[in-house]
N, C-alpha and C positions, 0 to 999 in steps of 0.2 A: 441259377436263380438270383446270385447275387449281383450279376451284371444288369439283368432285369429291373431290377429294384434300383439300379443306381442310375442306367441308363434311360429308362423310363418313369421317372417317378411322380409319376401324375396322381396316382392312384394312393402311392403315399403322402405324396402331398394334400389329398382328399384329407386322406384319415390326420395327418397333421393337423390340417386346419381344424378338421372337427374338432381334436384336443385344444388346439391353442384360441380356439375359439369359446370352446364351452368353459375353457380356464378365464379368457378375456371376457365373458359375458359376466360369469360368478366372480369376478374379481372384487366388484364394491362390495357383496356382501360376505364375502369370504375373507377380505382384508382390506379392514376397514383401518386401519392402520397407514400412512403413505409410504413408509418407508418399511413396509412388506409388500404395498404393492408393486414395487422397484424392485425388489427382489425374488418376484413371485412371476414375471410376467414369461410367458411361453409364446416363443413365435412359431409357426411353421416353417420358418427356415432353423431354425433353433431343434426343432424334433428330427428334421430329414438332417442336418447335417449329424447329431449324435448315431441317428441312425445308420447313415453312409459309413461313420466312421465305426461304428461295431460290424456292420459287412465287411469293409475290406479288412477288419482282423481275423475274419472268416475266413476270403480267401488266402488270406496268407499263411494262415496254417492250416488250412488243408491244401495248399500247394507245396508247401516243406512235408506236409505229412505224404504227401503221394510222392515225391521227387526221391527223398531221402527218407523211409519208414522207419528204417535200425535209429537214423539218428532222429528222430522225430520223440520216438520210443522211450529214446534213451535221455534225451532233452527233458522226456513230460517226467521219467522218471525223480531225474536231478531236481526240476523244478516241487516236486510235492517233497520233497526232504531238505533242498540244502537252500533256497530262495523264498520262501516264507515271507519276506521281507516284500519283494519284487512282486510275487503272487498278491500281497493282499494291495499294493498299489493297486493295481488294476482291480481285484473287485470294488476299493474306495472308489475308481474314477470312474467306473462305470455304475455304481450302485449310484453314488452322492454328488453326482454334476449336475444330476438334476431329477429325471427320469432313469430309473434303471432298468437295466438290463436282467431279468430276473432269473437266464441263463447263461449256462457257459456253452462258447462258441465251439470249442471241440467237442464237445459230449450232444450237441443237438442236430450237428452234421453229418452226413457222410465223407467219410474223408477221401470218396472217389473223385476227381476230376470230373469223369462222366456221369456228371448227378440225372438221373432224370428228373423231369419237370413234375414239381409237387402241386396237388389240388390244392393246400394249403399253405401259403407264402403270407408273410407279414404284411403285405397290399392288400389281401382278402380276406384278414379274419376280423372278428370282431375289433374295432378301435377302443373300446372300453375296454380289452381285457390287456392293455398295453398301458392306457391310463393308469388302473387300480395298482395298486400298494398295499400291502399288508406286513408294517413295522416288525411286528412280535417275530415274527418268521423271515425277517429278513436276511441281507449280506455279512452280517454281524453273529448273529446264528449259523451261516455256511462255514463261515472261519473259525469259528469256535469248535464246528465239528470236524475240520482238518485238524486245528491244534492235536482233539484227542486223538487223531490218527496218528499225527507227529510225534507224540509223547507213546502212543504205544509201539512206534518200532525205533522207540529210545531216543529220540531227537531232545538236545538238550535245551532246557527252557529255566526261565526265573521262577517257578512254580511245576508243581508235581501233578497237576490237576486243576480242568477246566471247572470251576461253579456255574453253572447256569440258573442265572438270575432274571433271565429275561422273560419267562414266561409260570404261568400261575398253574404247575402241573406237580399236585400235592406228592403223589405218590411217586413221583421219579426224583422228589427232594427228600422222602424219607419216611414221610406221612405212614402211616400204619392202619390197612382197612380195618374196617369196624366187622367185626364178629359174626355180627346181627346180621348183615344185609349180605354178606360171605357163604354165611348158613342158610340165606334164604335163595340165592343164587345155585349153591350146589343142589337144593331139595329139588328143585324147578327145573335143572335141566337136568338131573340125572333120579329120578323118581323112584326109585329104590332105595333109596336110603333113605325114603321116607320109614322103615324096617328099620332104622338101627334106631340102638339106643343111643345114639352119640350126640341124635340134635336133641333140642329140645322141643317140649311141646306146641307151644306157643310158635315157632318158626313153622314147624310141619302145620299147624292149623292154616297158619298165610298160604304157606306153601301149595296146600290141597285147594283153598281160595280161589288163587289165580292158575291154577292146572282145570278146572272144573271150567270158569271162563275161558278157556283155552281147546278150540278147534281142534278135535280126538285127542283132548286133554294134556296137547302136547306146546311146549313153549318154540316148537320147529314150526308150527303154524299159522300162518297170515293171522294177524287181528285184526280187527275194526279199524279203518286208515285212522282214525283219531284215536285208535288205543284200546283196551282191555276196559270193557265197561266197570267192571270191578275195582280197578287204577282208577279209573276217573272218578269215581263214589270216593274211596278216600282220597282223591286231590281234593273233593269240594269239601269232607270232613275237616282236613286241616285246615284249610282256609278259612271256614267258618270260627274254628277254635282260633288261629290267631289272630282273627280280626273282629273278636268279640261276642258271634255271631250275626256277623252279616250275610248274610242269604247267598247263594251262590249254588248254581246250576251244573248237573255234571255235564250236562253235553252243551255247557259251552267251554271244557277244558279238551285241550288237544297235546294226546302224549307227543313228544318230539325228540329226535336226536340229542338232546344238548339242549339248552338255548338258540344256540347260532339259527339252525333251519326255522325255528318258529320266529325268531326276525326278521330273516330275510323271506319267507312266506307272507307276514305282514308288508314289508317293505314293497314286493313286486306286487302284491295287489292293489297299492295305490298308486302305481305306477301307471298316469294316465295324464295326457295333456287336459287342463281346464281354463276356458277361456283364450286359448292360442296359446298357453307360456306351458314349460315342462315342468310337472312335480319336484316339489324342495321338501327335502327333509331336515329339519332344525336338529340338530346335534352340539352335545356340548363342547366346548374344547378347555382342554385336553378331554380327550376321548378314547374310547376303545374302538382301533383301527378295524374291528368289523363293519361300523358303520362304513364309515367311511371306504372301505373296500368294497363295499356290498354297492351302495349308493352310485360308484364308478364304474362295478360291474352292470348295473344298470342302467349307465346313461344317466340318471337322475341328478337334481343340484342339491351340494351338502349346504347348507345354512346355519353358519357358524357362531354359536352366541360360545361367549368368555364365561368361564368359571373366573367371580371373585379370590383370589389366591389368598388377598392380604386378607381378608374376614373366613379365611380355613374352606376354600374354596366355595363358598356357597351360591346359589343365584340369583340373582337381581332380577326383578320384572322389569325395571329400567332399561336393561342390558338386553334384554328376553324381546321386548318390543322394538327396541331398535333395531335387531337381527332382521327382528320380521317385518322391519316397514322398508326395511335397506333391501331385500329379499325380493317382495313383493316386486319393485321393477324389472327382476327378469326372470323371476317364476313363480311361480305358484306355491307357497308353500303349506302343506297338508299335514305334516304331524311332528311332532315334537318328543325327543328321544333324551328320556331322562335316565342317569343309572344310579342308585342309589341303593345301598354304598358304594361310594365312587371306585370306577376304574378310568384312569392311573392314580384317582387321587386320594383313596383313603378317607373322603369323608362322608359323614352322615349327616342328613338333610332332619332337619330341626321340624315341627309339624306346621308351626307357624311360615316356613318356606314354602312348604311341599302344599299350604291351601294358595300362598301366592300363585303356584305353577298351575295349580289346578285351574282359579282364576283366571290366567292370563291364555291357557290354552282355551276352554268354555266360551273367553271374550272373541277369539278369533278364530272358534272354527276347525280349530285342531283336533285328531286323534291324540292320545298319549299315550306315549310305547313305554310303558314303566323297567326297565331293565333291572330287577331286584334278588338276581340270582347270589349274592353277598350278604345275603338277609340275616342269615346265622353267625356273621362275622362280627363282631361290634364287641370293640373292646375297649372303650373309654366308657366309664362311668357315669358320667355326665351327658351319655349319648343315649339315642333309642331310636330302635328302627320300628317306621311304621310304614304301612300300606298303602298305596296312592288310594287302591279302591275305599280303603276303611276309611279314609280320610275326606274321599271324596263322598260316601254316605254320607257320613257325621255331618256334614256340610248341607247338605238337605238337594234340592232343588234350588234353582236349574243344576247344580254340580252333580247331584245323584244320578243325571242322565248323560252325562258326560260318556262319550268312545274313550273304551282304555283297555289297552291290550297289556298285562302285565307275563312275565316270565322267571320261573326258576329252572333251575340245573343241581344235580347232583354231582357237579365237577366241582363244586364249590361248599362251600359250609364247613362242615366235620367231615362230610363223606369223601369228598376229594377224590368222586370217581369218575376222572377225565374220559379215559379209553373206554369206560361203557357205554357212553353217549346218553344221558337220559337225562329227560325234562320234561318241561310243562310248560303250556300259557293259558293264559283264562282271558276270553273277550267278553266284553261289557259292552253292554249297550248299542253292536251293532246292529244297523237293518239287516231286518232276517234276511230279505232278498241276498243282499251282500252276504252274511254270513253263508248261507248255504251257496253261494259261489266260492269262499274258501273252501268249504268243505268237499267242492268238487274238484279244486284243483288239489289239494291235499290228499286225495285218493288216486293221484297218479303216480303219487310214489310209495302204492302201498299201502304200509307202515311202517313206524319206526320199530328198529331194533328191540326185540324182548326182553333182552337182556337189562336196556334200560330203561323197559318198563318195569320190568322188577327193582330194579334200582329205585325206580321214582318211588314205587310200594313201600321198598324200607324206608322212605326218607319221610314220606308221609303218614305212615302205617306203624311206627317203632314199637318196641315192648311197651305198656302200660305196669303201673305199679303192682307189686302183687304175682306178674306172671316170671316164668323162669330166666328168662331171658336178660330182665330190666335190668339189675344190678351192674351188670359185666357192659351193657350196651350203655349206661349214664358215666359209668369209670369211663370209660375211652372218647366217648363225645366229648366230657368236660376237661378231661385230660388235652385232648387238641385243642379244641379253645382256650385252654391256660397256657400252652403254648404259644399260641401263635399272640395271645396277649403280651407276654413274656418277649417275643422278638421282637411284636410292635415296635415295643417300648424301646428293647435295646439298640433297634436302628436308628429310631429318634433321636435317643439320646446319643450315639456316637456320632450319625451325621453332623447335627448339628455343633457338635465341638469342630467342624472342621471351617478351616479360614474361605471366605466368602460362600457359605452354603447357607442356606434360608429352608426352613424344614420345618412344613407344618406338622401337628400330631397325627400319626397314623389311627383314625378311630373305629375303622372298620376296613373290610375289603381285606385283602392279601399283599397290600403294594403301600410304595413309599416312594413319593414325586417329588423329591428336593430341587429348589432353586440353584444354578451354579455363577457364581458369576467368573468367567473365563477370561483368562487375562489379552490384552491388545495382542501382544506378541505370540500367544497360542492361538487367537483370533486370525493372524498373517499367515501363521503356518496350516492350518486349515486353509485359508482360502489359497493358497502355494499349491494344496492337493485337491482342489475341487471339491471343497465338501464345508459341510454344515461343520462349526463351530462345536456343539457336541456333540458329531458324531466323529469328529477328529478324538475329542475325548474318551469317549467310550473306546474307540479302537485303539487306541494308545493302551490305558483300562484294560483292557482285553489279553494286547501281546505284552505288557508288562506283567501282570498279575493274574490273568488265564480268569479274568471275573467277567461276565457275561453279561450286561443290561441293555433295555432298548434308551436309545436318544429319546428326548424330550420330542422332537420335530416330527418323529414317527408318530406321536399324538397328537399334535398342535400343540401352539404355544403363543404367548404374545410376542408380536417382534421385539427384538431385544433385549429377550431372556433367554437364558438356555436351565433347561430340565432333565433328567435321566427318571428312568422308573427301571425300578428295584422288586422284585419281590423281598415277603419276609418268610419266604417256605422253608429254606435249608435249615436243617434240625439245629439247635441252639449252639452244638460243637463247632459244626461247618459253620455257621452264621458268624459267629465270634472271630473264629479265623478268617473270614471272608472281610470283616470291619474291619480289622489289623493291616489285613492287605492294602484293603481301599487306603488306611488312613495311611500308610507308608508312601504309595501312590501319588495320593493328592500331594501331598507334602515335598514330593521329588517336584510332582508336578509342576506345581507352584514356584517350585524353588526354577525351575529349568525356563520358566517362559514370564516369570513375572516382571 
């Protein structure tokens, strides 16, 4: 296969051009910057040579591996315990040269010489699925999960233990489920215990709720592809309640996985050429690399508007129109993807922002994908989250007929229930026609998961004052959130004690997107290894101190900054010793390249 590919590469050269094409097409409006767009440009000789050269690391070790097997064995052995060093060269040069390689060459092989001829070789599959990137889950996260193998069969290291700070996953930092929605999960799949005296009333009442809604009153049963009629009555309950009562319809709420599926559901339904040019979708940057991974998995163009850093990231209609008039020359762009409160950045959009955006999407014809799943998050005082849609009533006509798809998750908030997958989105305002084409594609997967439809119940549905439950379920809500207040703060305030970091207040959201500024000479030794500036950082970070964050770069960034993102999940113990780390770190750091 690999001769194929090198010998004939016509076919990769196709799919080359296509990337370095659709990169050179979105280049004005992707970097508007000159001296990112020098840095950003993708040739198709530039894609087939990276690629030629991860083929013949193919054949070469599956040529040592078939020749000599014992010592192959014994080679791969040595290499996962005593080269660590060597090993993570090569994931840096292959993740961070440009385009990565998002596997390893021996584990996707056969290590037979006589391979047979595979229906699916890297000439013939999808070209977007070779494009897309998704940061959070990158090569920085592979090594992190060697380290802790290395550490458990005693490999010596400058720390006892990996932190993983790279990702917003509550309960594998320490998080503690809520009671409430624990007891309303075990009633629902295991329905006998609705007989003990253990639960409480008020649970088994929900609990009997949605078993009655439920197909032979079993939570093993298909639902309605948009969810549990009974879940979607109280999704529009709460909504009405937190948005003052603004009117809101149940079946236009669609229970979902998580967030993630009802965006990218929205995403590929707009996914249509209009006027000859392909769909653009406006996202912020820095971003949450689902867009952006979604957007590539579909072929479509990302259109890049800049979050203000220095005014605590907020956004400019200035900036908002520029994206889109810069855009406009080589696509089409259809909807605009706001998150609030910010992911990577921690901040909260002010009301007077959030009518600009409304504004400026209404002026040009945009949907707005409101992404508000951090809605529970907000821990400046001085802060307050509100609603696109409530914001966009208040506002009257034409704003009140504004497209606006908005979206919550139960992976987030207090509940911080990642692995159950369960969420929500509510559409506004679209034509029925089109709606009821969602709703036919969204009946081909079913349903989502039960599990997180009960999840979505407890989040929407909680104890009320007065019944048995409330007490126990308002202690541990307000308990998490005085936590995770309590970190904000503490990472605020230690980052920015540190020599060139820049670090707005973390006012909401789960994460903390400090400025770095990185010295010339750590600058050389990055580019010496083929790689972004801080993601030399972060790996460095990583094998020195076993602390875990994504690069700035895996979100965007303006050229010539470099940024990290942090979560603030690790319970206040970990968290503290985690700051100590960093701040010894930087400090070597500093000391070693300035």
């Amino acid at each position: 296969m690999s001769r194929l590919l090198i010998n004939k590469p016509s076919a990769m050269q196709r799919a080359a051009a296509t990337m370095s094409g659709r990169a050179a097409a979105a280049l004005p409006l992707r970097q508007p910057y000159p001296q990112q767009q020098q840095q950003s440009k993708l040739t198709p000789s530039v894609v087939i040579r990276r690629w030629k050269s991860f083929i013949h690391s193919v054949q070469k070790s599956t040529t040592a591996a078939s020749a000599e097997p014992a010592a192959a064995a014994a080679a791969a052995a040595s290499m996962t315990t005593t080269t660590a060093t060597s090993h993570r060269s090569r994931i840096q040069s292959e993740a961070f040269g440009g385009r990565h390689s998002p596997f390893d060459a021996r584990r996707s092989f056969s290590t037979s010489t006589k391979m047979p001829a595979k229906c699916l070789q890297l000439e013939n599959i999808n070209p977007n699925f070779i494009t897309m990137e998704y940061a959070v889950r990158g090569p920085l996260v592979i090594r992190a999960g060697e380290i802790e193998k290395e550490l458990e069969k005693g490999a010596k290291k400058p720390f006892d233990q990996v932190i993983r700070a790279n990702i917003g996953d509550c309960h594998a930092m320490g998080q503690q489920p809520v009671t409430f929605l624990r007891q309303l999960l075990a009633l629902t799949f295991e329905p006998r215990l609705l007989d003990s005296p253990d639960y409480p009333e008020d649970v088994k009442k929900r609990a009997r709720a949605i078993l009655a809604n439920c197909q032979g009153h079993s939570v093993g049963s298909y639902t309605d592809s948009a969810g549990l009629e009974v879940v979607r009555r109280q999704v529009v309950d709460y909504i009405e309640k937190r948005d003052g009562g603004v009117p809101s319809d149940w079946q236009n709420v669609y229970l979902t996985g998580g967030a993630s599926p009802g965006i990218k559901s929205i995403l590929s339904l707009i996914h249509a050429e209009v006027g000859g040019k392909p769909p653009g979708v406006m996202v912020p940057i820095p971003q949450y690399p689902l867009y952006s991974a979604t957007i590539a998995e579909y072929g479509m163009d990302k259109v890049d508007y800049y979050l203000e850093e220095d005014s605590g990231w907020s956004l400019s209609r200035k900036e908002l129109q520029r994206s889109f008039d810069e855009a406009k020359k080589t696509c089409n762009p259809r909807a605009l993807v706001v998150i609030n409160p910010g992911n990577p950045t921690g901040q909260v959009l002010t009301r007077d922002n959030i009518v600009e955006v409304i504004k400026f999407a209404n002026d040009n014809g945009l949907i707005l994908l409101a992404d508000e799943v951090y809605q529970d998050n907000v821990y400046d005082t001085n802060s307050k989250f509100y609603s696109f849609k409530k914001v966009a009533y208040e506002m009257g006509e034409p704003y009140r007929s504004q497209e606006l798809v908005s979206f919550l998750s139960t992976s987030k908030g207090f509940l911080g229930e990642c692995g159950i997958r369960g969420g929500y989105m509510e559409v506004v305002n679209l034509c029925p026609q089109v709606k009821a084409m969602l709703t036919k594609s969204i009946t081909a997967a079913l349903c989502s998961t039960t599990a997180g439809q009960v999840a979505v119940s407890a989040l929407v549905n909680p104890p009320k004052p007065g019944e048995p439950s409330y007490d126990l379920f308002q202690k541990e809500k307000n308990a998490t959130l005085a936590a995770l207040k309590e970190r904000a703060e503490l990472v605020h305030k230690t980052l920015s004690s540190f020599e060139g970091y820049k670090v707005n207040p973390v006012q909401g959201a789960m994460y903390v997107f400090p400025q770095i500024e990185i010295p010339p000479k750590a600058i050389e030794a990055a580019k010496a290894k083929g790689m972004a500036p801080d993601v030399f950082y972060a790996f460095e970070l990583l094998e020195t101190s076993g602390i875990c964050i994504v690069p700035g770069s895996g979100f965007g960034q303006k050229p010539g900054t470099y940024h990290f993102r942090s979560t603030i999940l690790p319970q206040t113990d970990k968290l503290k010793l985690m700051m100590e780390k960093f701040r010894v770190f930087h400090a070597d750091f500093m000391k070693k390249y300035k």
